[in-house]
C-alpha positions as CSV (number, residue, x, y, z in Angstrom):
1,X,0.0,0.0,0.0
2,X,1.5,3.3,-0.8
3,X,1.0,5.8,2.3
4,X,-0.8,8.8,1.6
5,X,0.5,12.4,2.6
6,X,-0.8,13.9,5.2
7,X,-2.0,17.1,3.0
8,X,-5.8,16.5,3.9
9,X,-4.4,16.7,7.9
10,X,-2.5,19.8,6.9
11,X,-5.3,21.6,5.0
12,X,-7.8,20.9,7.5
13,X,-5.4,22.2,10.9
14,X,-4.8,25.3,8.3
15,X,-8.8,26.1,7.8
16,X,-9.6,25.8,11.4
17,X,-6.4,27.7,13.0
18,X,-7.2,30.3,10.7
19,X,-10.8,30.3,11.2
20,X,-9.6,30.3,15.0
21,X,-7.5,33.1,15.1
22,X,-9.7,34.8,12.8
23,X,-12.3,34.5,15.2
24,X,-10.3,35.7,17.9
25,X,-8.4,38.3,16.0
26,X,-11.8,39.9,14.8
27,X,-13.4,40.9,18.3
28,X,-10.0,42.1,19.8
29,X,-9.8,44.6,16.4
30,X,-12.9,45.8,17.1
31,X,-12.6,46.5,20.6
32,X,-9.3,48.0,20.3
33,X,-10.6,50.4,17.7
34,X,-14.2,50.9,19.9
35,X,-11.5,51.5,22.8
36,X,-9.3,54.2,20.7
37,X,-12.3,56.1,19.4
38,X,-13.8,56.3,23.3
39,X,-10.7,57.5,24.0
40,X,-10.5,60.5,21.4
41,X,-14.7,61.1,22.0
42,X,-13.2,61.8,25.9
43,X,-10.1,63.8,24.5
44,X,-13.0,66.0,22.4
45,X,-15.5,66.5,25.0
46,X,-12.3,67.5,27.5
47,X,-11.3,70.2,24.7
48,X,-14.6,71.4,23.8
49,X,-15.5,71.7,27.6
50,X,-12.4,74.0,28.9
51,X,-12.8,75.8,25.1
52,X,-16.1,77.0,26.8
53,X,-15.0,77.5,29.9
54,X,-12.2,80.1,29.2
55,X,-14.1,81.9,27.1
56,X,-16.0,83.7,29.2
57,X,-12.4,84.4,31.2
58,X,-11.1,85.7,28.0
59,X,-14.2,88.3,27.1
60,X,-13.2,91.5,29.4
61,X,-9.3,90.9,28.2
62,X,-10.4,90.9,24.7
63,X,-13.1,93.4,24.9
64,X,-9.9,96.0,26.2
65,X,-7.1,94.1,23.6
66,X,-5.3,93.8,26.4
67,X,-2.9,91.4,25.1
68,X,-0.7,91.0,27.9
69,X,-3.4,89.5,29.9
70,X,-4.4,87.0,27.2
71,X,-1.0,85.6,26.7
72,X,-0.8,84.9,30.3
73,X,-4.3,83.2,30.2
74,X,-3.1,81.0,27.2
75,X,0.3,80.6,28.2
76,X,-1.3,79.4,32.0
77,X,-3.9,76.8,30.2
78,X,-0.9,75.1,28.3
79,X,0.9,74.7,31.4
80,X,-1.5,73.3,33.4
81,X,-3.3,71.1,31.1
82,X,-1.0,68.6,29.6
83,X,-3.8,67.5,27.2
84,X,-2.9,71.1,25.5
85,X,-0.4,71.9,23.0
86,X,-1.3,74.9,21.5
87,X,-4.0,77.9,22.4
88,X,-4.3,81.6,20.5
89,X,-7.3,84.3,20.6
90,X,-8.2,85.9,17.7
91,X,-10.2,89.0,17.0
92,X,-13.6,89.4,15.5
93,X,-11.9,89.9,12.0
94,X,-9.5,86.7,12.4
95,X,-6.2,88.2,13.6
96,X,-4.3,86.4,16.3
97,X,-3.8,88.8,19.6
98,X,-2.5,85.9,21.6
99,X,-0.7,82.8,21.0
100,X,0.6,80.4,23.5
101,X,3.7,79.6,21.4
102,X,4.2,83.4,20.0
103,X,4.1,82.2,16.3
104,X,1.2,83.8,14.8
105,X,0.6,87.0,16.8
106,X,-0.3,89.7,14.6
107,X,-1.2,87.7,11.5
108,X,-4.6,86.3,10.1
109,X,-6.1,83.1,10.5
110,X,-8.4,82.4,7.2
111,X,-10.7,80.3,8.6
112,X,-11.4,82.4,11.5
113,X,-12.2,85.8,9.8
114,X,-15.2,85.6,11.2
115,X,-15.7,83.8,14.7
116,X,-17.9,80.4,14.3
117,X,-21.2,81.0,15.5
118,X,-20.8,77.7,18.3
119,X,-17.8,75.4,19.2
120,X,-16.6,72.9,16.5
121,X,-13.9,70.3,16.3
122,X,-11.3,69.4,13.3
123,X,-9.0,66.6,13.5
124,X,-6.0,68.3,12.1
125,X,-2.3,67.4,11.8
126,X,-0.1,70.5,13.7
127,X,3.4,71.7,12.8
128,X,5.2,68.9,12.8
129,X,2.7,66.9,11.1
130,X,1.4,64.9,14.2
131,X,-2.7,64.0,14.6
132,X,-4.5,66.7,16.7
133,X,-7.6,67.7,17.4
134,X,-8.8,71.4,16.6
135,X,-11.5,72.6,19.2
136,X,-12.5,76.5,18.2
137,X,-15.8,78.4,20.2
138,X,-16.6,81.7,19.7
139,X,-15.9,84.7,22.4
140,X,-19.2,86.5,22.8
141,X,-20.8,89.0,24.7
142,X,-24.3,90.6,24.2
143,X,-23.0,93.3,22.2
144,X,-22.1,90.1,19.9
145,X,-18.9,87.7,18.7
146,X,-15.8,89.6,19.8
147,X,-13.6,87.0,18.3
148,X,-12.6,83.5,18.8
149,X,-10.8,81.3,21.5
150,X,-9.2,77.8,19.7
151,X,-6.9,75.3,21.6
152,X,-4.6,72.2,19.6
153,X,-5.1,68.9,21.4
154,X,-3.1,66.1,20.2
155,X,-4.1,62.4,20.2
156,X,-0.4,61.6,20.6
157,X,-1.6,62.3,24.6
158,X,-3.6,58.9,24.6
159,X,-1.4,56.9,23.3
160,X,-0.6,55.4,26.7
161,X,-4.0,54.5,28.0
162,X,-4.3,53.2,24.4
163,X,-1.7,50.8,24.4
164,X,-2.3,49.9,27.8
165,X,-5.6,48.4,26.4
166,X,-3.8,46.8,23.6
167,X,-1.8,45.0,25.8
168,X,-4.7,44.0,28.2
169,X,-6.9,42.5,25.1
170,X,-3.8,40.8,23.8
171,X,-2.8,39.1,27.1
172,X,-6.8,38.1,27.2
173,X,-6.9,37.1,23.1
174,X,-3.8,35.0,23.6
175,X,-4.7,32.2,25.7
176,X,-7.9,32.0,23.4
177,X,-5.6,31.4,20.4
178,X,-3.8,28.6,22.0
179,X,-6.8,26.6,23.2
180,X,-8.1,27.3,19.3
181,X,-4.9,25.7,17.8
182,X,-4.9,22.9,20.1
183,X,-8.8,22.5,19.0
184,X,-7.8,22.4,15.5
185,X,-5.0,20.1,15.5
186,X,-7.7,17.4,17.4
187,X,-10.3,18.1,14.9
188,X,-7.9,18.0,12.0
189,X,-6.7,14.4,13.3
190,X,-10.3,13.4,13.9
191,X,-11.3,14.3,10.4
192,X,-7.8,12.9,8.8
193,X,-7.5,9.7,10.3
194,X,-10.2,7.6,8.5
195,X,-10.5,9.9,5.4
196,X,-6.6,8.7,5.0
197,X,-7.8,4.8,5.8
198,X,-10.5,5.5,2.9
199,X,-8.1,7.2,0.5
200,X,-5.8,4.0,1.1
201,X,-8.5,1.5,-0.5
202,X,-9.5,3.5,-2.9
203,X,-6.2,3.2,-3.8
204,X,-6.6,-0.1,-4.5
205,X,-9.7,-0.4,-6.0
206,X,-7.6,1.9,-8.4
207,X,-5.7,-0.9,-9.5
208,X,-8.3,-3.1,-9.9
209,X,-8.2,-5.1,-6.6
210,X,-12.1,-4.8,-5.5
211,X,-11.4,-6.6,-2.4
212,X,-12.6,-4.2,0.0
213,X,-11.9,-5.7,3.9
214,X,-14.8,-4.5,6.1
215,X,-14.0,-1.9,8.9
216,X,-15.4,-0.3,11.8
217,X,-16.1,3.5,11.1
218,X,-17.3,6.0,13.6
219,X,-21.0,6.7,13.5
220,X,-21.0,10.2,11.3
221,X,-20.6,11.5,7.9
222,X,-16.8,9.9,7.4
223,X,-18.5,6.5,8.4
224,X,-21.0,7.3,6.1
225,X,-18.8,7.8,3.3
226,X,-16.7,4.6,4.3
227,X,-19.8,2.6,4.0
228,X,-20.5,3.8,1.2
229,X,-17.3,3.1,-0.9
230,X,-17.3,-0.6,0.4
231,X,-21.1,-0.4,-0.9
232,X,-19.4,1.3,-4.5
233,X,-16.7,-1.1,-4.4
234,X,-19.0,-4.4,-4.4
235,X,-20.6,-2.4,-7.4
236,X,-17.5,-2.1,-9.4
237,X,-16.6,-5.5,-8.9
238,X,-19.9,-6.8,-10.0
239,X,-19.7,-3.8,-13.1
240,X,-16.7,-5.2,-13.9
241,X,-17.7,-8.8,-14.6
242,X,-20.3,-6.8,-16.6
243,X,-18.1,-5.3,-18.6
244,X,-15.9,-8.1,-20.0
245,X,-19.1,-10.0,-20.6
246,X,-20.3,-7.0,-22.7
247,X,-17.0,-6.4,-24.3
248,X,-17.1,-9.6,-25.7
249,X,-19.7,-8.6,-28.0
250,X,-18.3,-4.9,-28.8
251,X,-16.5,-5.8,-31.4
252,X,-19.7,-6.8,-33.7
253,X,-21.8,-4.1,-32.3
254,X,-18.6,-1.5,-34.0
255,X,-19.0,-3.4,-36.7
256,X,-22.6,-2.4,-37.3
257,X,-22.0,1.5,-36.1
258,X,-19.1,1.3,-39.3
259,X,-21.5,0.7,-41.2
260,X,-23.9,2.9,-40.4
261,X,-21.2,5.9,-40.3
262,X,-20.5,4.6,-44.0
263,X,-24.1,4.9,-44.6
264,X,-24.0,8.3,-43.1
265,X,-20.4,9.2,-45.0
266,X,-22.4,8.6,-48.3
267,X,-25.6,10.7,-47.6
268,X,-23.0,13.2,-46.6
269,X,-21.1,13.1,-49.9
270,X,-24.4,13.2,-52.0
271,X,-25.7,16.3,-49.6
272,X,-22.2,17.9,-50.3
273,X,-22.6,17.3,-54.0
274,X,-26.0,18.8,-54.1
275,X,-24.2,21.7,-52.1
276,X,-21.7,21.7,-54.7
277,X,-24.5,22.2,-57.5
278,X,-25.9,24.8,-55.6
279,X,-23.5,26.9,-55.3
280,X,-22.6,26.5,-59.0
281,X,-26.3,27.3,-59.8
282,X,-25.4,30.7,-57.3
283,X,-21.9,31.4,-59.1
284,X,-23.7,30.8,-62.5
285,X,-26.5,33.6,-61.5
286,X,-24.2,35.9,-60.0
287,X,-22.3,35.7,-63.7
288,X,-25.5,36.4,-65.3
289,X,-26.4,39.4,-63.1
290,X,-23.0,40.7,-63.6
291,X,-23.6,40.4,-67.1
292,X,-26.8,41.6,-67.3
293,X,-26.4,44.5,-65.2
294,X,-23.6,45.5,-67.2
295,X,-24.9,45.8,-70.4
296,X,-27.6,48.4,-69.8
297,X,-25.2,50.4,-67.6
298,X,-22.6,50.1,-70.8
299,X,-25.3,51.0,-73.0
300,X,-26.7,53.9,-71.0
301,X,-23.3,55.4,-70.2
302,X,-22.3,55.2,-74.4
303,X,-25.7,57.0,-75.4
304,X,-25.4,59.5,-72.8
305,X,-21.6,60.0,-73.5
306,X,-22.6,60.0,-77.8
307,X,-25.0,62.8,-76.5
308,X,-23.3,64.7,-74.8
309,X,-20.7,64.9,-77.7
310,X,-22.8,65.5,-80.3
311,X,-25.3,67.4,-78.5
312,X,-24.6,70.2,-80.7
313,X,-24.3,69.1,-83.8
314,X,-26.6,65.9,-83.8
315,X,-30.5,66.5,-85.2
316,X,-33.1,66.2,-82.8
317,X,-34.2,62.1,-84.0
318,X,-30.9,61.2,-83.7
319,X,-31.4,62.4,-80.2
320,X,-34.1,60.9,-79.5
321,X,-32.9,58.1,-80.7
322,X,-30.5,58.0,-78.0
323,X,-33.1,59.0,-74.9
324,X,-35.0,56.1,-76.1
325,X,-31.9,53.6,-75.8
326,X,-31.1,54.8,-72.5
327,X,-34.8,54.6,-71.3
328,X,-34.9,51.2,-72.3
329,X,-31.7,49.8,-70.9
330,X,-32.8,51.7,-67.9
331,X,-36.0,49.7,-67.7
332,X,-34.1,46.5,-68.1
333,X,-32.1,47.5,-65.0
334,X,-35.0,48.6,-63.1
335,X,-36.4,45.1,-63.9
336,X,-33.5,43.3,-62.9
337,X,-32.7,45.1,-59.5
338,X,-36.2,44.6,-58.7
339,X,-36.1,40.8,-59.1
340,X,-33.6,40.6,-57.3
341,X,-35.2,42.9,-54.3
342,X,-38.2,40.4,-54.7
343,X,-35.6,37.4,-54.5
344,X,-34.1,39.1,-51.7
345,X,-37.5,39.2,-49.8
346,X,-38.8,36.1,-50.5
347,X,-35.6,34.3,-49.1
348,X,-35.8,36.8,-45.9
349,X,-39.9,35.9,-45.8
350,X,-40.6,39.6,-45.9
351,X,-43.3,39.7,-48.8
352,X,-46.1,40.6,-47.6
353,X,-49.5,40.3,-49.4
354,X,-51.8,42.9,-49.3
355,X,-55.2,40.8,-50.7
356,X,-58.7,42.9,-51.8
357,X,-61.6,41.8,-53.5
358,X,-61.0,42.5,-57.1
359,X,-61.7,41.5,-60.5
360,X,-59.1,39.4,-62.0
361,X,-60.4,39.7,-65.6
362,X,-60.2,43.2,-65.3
363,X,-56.7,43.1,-63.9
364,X,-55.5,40.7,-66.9
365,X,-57.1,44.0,-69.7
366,X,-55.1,46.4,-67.6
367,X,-51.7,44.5,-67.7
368,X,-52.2,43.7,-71.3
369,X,-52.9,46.8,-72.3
370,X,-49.1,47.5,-71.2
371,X,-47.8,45.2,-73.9
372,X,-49.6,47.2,-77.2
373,X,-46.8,49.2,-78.2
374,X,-43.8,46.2,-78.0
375,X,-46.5,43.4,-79.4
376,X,-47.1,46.2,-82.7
377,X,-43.1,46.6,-82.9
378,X,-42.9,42.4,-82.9
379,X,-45.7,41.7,-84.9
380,X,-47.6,39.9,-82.5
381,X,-50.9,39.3,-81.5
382,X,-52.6,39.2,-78.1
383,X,-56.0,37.4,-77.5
384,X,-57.9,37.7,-74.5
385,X,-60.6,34.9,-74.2
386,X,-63.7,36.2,-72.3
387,X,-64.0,34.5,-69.1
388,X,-68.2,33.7,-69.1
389,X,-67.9,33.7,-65.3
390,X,-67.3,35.6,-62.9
391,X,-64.0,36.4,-61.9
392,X,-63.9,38.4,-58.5
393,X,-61.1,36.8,-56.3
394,X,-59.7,38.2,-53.0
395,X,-55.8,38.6,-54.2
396,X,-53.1,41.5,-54.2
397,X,-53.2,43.4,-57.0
398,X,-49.7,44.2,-57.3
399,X,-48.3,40.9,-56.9
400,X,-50.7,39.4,-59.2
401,X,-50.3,41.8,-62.2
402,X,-45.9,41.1,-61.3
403,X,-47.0,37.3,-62.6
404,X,-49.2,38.5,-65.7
405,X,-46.6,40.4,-66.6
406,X,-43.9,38.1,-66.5
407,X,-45.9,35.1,-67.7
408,X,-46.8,37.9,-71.3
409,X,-43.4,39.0,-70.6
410,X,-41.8,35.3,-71.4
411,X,-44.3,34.7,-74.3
412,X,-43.5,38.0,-76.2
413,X,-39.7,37.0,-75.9
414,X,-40.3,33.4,-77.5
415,X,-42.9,34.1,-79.8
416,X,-41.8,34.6,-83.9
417,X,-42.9,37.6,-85.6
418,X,-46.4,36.6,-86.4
419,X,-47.0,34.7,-84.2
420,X,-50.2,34.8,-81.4
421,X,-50.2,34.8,-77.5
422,X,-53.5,33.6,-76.1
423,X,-54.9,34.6,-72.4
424,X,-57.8,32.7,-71.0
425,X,-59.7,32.2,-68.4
426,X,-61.2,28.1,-66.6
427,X,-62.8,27.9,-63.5
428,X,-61.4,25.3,-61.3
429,X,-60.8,24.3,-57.8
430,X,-57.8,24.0,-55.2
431,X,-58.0,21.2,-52.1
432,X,-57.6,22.8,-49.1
433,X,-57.4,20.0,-46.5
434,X,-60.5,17.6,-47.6
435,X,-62.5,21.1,-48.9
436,X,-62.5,21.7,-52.9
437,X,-62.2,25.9,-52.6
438,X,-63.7,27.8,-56.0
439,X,-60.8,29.1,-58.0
440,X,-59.6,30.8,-61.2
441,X,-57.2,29.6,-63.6
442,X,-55.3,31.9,-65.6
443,X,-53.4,30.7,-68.9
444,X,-50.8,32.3,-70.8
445,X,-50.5,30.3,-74.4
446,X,-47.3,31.4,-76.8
447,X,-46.3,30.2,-80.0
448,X,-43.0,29.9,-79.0
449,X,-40.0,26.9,-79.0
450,X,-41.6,25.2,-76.2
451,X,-39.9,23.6,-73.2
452,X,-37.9,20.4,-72.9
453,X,-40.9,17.8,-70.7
454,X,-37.3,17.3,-68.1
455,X,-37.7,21.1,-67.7
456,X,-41.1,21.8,-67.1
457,X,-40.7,21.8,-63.0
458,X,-37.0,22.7,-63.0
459,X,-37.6,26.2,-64.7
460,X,-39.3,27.2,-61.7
461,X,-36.4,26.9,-59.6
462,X,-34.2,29.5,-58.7
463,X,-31.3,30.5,-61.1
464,X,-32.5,28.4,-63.8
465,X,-33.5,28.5,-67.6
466,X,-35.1,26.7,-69.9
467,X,-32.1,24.8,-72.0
468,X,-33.6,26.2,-75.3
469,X,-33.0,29.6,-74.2
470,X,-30.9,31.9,-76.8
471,X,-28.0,32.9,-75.5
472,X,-29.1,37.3,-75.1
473,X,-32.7,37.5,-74.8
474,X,-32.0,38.4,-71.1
475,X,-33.4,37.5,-68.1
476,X,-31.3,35.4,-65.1
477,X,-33.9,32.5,-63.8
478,X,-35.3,34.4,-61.5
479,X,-38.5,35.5,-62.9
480,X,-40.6,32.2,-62.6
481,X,-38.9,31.6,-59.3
482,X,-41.3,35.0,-58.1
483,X,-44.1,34.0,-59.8
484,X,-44.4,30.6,-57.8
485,X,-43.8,32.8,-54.7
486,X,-46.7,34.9,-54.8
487,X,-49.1,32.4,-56.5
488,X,-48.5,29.6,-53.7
489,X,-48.9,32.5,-50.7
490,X,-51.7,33.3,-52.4
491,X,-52.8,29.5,-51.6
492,X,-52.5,28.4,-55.0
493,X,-50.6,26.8,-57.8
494,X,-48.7,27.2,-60.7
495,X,-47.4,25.1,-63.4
496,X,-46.5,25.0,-67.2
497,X,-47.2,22.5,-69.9
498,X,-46.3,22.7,-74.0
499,X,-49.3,22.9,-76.1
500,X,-49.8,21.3,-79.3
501,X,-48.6,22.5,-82.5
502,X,-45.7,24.0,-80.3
503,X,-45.6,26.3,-77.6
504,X,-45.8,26.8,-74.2
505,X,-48.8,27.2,-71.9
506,X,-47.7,28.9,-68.5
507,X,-51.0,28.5,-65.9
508,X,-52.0,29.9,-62.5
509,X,-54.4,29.1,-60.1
510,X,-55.8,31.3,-57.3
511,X,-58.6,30.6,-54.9
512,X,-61.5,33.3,-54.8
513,X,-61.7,34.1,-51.3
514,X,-64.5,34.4,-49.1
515,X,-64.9,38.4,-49.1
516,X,-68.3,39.6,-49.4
517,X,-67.6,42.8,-51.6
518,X,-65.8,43.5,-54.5
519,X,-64.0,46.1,-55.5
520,X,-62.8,47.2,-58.7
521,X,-59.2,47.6,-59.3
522,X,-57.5,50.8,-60.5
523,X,-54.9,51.5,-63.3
524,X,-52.7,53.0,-60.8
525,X,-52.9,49.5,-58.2
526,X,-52.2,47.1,-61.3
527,X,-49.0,49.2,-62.8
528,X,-47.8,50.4,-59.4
């Protein structure tokens, strides 16, 4: 057995001699200091007692400035009162007319310019930088103040009763102490003793011998303790048969957790794949913007630069010409940045719908009205199938008339010269948990290319384009991204389809709501 240190005794006589002579040190402080500040309270009351006193001997003296008198008086008081170190009599205005040590006759004393209206004390330091206290009353008579009477008594003058009393608590405190360090020492052992006996075995058990021999303890919380380590060791020995049972079969039970980690390793590989992809898909788009944001800036800046230049000189169409380029690359930037806003807020869940009850036929005439001059440049044609049913909806406006015009938007750009877009209208209806809710469908037919069948839920995805896309026609995959935003918080759906004959067919669904009055949409709310 190794033998423990006796660190545990050590600690343990530490904590309670300290403890000990804390206790003991404590109480004899405080009465020391209790005794030194009754001492100087005694010292004060003496001073500000025999200030009174003389006072009154002083007022004829000082009344006649009969200096000769005073002196005596002051010079008298230090010599009889050993408590006194110092005593002057000033005027009413502060000057000194007597001084017991002949020092400030004649001068002024600032604080005393004009006499206190009662006696007050100051513990001061004096000349030579030693504790005093300052006792100062005021020399009256019924006329008034005629000046002011102040006597230096310093505390170096209790000093021996002081000390005395140290030495008195000290002798007392001292036996204390020793009868506390003896006390500690037996407790220390007490405590020691059988904690050591404990630390011993669990030595032991350390090393694996769980052989625990059974010994008496004294009845308290180190019996306790004891008991229950013989209790723990039992445990440990019966864990430990435990264990080498159960690490028998370890070894196939890390076999299956491999595998499993190998399952996990390869779901982690594909998710960091698909990560990968992603942020491709994000590098690809942030290409795009780049590129799309720089061409109308480059266009803008050359049309305003070639008009500024030839301001001058150029005719007026020519001019115009220019405005108009730099109005429409300026649209096409407007459009971008605010897809990318809408991106931006969708992501963030900060699109808020604003739904009324409207008329969504009414809504479709508005936004394809906006399309008249570019569909006449393109040679298009733009048919609006009459509903034959009522099309009041509760939706917002805004966001709506944002899909319209991206849905007419895409179908201008894929549509040949000649070539017709079709809107129309279907009633329909949208499950809502077990309820069939009355909607609208909206459909946007084009005459276009068409999309690949692999595409036709993968172009609604952020960042991406149909594959048939030609390369300049703009846009950056963001558009139908929106669209599927505000149609699904609007509770519905949205999906496209290729028509035949060639084409696409782009359709929304929105439910109608269940507000009781309509209200017609403005111009202003649809191209706001």
């Amino acid at each position: 057995m190794v033998r423990p240190r006796k660190t545990l005794f050590r600690r343990v006589s530490a904590l309670v001699g300290v403890a000990v002579f804390v206790s003991v040190l404590v109480p004899s402080v405080t009465t020391i200091r209790a005794h030194r500040g009754f001492l100087e309270q005694k010292l004060i009351e003496h001073g500000v007692a025999m200030t009174k006193t003389l006072s009154s001997s002083l007022l004829n003296p000082l009344a006649r400035r009969d200096a000769a008198t005073l002196r005596e008086i002051v010079k008298r008081l230090v010599q009889d009162d050993p408590q006194v170190k110092r005593a002057l009599v000033t005027d009413a205005h502060g000057e000194v007319i007597a001084d017991s040590l002949h020092q400030f006759e004649g001068t002024l004393v600032s604080d005393l310019l004009l006499p206190p209206p009662s006696s007050r004390t100051q513990k001061v330091l004096d000349e030579s930088r030693q504790p005093s206290i300052r006792v100062t009353s005021p020399i009256k008579s019924d006329a008034g103040a005629l000046g002011s009477f102040r006597a230096e008594l310093p505390l170096s003058v209790i000093d021996d009763e002081f000390h005395a009393a140290v030495r008195r608590v000290l002798v007392a405190a001292l036996p204390l102490l020793g009868l506390g360090v003896l006390a500690a020492a037996w407790l220390a052992r007490s405590i020691s003793r059988p904690v050591s006996t404990l630390s011993q075995l669990a030595s032991e058990v350390a090393i694996g011998n769980f052989q625990v021999p059974h010994l008496e303890y004294p009845p308290d919380e180190v019996g306790t303790l004891a008991r229950a380590f013989e209790h723990m060791a039992a445990n440990l020995s019966e864990a430990h048969g435990q264990l080498q049972a159960y690490s028998e079969s370890l070894e196939a039970r890390v076999a299956e957790r491999t595998q499993q980690l190998e399952i996990k390793a390869v779901q982690l590989s594909v998710a960091k794949e698909e990560a990968e992809q992603a942020n491709n898909a994000k590098s690809t788009f942030l290409a795009s913007v780049s590129h799309e944001l720089r061409t109308p800036l480059h266009v803008i800046l050359n049309y305003a630069d070639f008009g500024i230049k030839k301001m001058d000189r150029a005719d007026k169409s020519k001019l115009l010409r220019y405005f108009d380029e730099i109005r429409k690359s300026a649209s096409t930037l407007q459009a971008l940045v605010n897809d990318l806003l809408d991106l931006s807020k969708l992501e963030a869940g900060k699109m808020e719908l604003k739904p009324q009850r409207s008329d969504l036929h009414t809504v479709v005439l508005s936004v394809c009205s906006e399309f008249e001059l570019v569909l006449k440049e393109r040679g298009l044609s733009l048919d609006i199938t009459p509903p034959g049913f009522e099309t009041l909806a509760s939706f917002d406006v805004f966001r709506v008339s944002q899909v319209l015009r991206n849905l007419i938007s895409n179908a201008v750009k894929f549509t040949r010269s000649g070539g017709a877009i079709t809107v129309s209208f279907a009633p329909g209806g949208i499950d809502s948990g077990g309820m069939l809710l009355p909607s609208i469908q909206v459909s946007v037919a084009d005459q276009g290319i068409g999309i690949p069948e692999e595409e036709l839920e993968s172009i609604f995805d952020k960042f991406t384009q149909s594959s048939l896309t030609t390369p300049g026609t703009g846009g950056t995959g963001l558009g139908l991204t929106i669209c599927r935003e505000i149609i699904q918080r609007h509770g519905g759906w949205i999906r496209a389809q290729n028509r035949q004959g060639g084409g696409a067919v782009l359709t929304f669904c929105i439910p109608t709501g269940l507000a009781a009055t309509a209200e017609k949409p403005t111009v202003e709310a649809v191209r706001a």
